[in-house]
Legacy VTK file of the C-alpha trace (Angstrom):
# vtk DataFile Version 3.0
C-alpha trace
ASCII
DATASET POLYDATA
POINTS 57 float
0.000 0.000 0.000
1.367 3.275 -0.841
1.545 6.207 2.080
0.010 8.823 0.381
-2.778 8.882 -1.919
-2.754 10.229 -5.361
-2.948 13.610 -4.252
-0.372 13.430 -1.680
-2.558 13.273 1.653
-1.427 11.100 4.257
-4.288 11.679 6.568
-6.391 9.236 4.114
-4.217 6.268 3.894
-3.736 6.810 8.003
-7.395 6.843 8.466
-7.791 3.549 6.777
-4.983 1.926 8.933
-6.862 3.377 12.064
-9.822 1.727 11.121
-8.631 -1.651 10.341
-7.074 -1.570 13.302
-10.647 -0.305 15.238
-12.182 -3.129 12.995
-10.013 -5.819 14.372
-9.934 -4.954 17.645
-13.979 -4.787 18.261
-13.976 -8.769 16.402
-10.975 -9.496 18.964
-13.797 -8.598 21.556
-15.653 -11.209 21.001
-15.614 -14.964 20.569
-13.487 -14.588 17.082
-12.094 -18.303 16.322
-8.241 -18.066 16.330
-7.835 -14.144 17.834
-4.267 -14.657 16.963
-4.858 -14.046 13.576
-6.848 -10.955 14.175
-4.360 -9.706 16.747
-1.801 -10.176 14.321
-3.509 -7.937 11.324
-4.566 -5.400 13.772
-0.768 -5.155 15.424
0.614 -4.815 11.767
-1.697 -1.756 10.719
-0.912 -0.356 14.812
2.796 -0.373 13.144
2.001 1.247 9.667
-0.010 4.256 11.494
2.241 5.187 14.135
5.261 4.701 10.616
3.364 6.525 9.041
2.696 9.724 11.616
6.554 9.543 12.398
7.548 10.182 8.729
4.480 12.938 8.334
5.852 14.843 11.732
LINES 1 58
57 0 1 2 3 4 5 6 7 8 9 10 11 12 13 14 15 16 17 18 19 20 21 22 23 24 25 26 27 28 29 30 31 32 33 34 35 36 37 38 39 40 41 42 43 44 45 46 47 48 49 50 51 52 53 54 55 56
């Protein structure tokens, strides 16, 4: 996935990190089968938004 979107915003592409990672979380409340998984994918897009507000800062 690219880090900025075709116009050069940031904020876009690090709203749709923070809400994958939202969206994982609220499964990983429940009974999900195999939370790892989900943990996993939402710990990955934790990483790429806080990369991605370093290099923006």
């Amino acid at each position: 996935m690219a880090w900025t979107t075709a116009d050069g915003s940031t904020a876009a592409v690090c709203s749709a990190h923070v809400s994958s990672v939202a969206g994982f979380f609220r499964l990983l409340e429940g009974d999900f089968p195999e939370p790892g998984t989900m943990r996993a994918i939402a710990e990955y897009n934790v990483g790429r938004t806080l990369t991605l507000l370093r290099n923006a800062a």
